[in-house]
N, C-alpha and C positions, 0 to 999 in steps of 0.2 A: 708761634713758637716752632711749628713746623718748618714753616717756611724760613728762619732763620738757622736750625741745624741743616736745611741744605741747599744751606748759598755755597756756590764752589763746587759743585755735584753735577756731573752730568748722566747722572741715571735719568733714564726717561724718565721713572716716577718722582723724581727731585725735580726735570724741570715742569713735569705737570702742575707740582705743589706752585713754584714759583710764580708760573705764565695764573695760573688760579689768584694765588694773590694780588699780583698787580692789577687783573681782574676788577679784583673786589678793592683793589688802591686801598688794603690791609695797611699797617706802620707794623714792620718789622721790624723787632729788638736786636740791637749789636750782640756779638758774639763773640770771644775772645779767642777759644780754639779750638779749631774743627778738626777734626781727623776722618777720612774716610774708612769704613769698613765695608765686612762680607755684607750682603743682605742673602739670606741663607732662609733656613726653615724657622726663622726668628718672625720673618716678613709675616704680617697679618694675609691671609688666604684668601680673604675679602679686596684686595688692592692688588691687581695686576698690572702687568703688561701687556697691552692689547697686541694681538698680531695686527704689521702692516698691513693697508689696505688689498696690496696684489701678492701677499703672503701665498693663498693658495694657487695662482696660477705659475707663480716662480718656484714653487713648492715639488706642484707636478711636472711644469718644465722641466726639471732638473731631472725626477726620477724616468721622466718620459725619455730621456735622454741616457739611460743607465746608469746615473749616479746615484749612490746610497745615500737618501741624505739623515741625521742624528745632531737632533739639538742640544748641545753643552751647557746647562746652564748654572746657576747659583741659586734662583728660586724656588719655589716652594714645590715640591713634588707635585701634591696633588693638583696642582692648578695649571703645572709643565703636564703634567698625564693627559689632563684635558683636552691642552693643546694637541698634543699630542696624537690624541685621536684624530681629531678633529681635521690635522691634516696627513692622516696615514704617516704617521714617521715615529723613529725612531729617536723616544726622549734620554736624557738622565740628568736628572737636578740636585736640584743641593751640594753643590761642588766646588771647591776652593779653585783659586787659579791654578797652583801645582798638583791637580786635580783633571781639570782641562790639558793640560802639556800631556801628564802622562797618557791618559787618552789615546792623543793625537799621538803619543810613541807609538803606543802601544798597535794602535790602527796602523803604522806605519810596517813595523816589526811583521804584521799581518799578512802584508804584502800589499796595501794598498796605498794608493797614490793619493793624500790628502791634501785638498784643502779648506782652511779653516776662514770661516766668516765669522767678523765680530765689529764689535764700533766701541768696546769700553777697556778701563786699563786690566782688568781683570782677564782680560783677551788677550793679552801682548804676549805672554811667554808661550801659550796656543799658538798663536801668529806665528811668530820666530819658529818655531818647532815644526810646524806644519812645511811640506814640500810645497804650496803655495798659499800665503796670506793674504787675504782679501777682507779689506776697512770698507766700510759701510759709509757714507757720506755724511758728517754730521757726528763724526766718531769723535774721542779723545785723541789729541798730539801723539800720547803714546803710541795707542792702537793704530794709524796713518802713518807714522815713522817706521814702525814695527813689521808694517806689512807688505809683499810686496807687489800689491795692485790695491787699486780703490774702486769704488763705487762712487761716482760723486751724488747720483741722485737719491742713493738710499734706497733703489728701489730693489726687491729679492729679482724680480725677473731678468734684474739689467745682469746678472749674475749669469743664470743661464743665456743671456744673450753672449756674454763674455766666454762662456765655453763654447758655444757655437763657431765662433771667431777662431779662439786658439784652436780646434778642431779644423778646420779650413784654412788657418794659416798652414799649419802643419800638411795636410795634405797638397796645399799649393806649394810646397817647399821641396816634397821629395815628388811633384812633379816637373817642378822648376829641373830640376837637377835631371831627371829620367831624359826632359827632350834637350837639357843642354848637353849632357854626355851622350845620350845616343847618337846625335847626329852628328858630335865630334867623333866621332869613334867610326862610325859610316864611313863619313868622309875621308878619316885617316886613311881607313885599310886600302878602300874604292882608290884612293888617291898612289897611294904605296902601290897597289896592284896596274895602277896603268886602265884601269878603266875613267877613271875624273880625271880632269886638270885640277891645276891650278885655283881659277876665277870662279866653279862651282863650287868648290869648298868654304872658298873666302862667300861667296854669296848663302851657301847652307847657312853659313858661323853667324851672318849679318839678319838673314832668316830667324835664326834660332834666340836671337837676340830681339826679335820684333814680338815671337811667341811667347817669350816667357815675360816679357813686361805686360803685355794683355793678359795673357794670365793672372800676372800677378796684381792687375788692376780689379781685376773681378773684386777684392778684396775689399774693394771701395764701397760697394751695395750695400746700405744699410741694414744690419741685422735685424731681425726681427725678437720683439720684446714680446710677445704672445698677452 
């Protein structure tokens, strides 16, 4: 009976029930209409949602890193508290999706730069709202359409390895630019003054152009997932 209210579900604990059934090669009853809902403080306290296996090394990645992290979720407080501890962070449960969005206003309003990780539809208006949405690998179409980067492997650390990245692009960008404009700029004046020609300027420009793609090849080094 279980396992027939949640065919069509992609709560972790909906497909636990299901992957359990086929298991057991249970006969599941038809079902005429299903509706999704909240699972809130209704949910038995007893039935969780395990943390990911690299939950706490992608956990502390992130804060090791200066990012504040605060789990959004819909379940059960005391069993979110838990967790909570458990990996030093910042919970709050029992929460509606227009619940989650405001949040994310609200942290925004703050003056912080959010972004919001999720993998279900109850995450999507979070996502949208958020200055960057990151889907979980294995999410809902919603929450993957909604957001705007993924995870493919689900894993929490690939996250923090994904800030590490945009942290290094960034920095190779407004170095890109420092040795493409200084040397232009060198060259201009040096050149206008009469102490360059011509053929050194053009060789700086073809220089400065060999510098900043090796630079910008560094970029290639596979990040490190800790």
């Amino acid at each position: 009976m279980a396992a027939a209210l949640e065919q069509g579900s992609s709560h972790p604990l909906a497909r636990a029930i299901l992957q359990r059934t086929g298991e057991l090669k249970l006969q599941v009853p038809g079902i005429a209409t299903v509706k999704a809902d909240h699972r809130g403080d209704t949910a038995d306290p007893a039935i969780r949602d395990e943390p990911r296996p690299d939950a706490a090394a992608g956990v502390k990645a992130l804060t090791d890193g200066g990012i504040h992290v605060v789990m959004l979720t819909g379940d059960n407080r005391r069993t979110v508290e838990a967790i909570g501890r458990q990996f030093g962070m910042e919970v709050r449960a029992e929460l509606l999706p227009e619940d989650k969005q405001h949040i994310v206003g609200e942290l925004k309003k703050s003056g912080f730069n959010v972004a919001k990780i999720g993998d279900g539809i109850n995450d999507a208006p979070a996502l949208a709202a958020a200055d960057v949405g990151i889907a979980m690998g294995g999410g809902t179409d919603v929450a993957l359409e909604t957001a705007d980067a993924a995870v493919l492997h689900g894993r929490v650390s690939d996250v923090a390895a994904m800030v590490r990245l945009s942290r290094s692009t960034m920095r190779n960008i407004f170095q890109i630019i420092t040795i493409a404009l200084g040397l232009r700029v060198v060259f201009l004046v040096t050149t206008i003054a009469g102490i360059t020609g011509l053929w050194p300027a053009i060789l700086a420009d073809t220089g400065a152009t060999v510098l900043v793609t090796m630079n910008a090849l560094r970029l290639l080094r596979p990040a490190k997932t800790d």
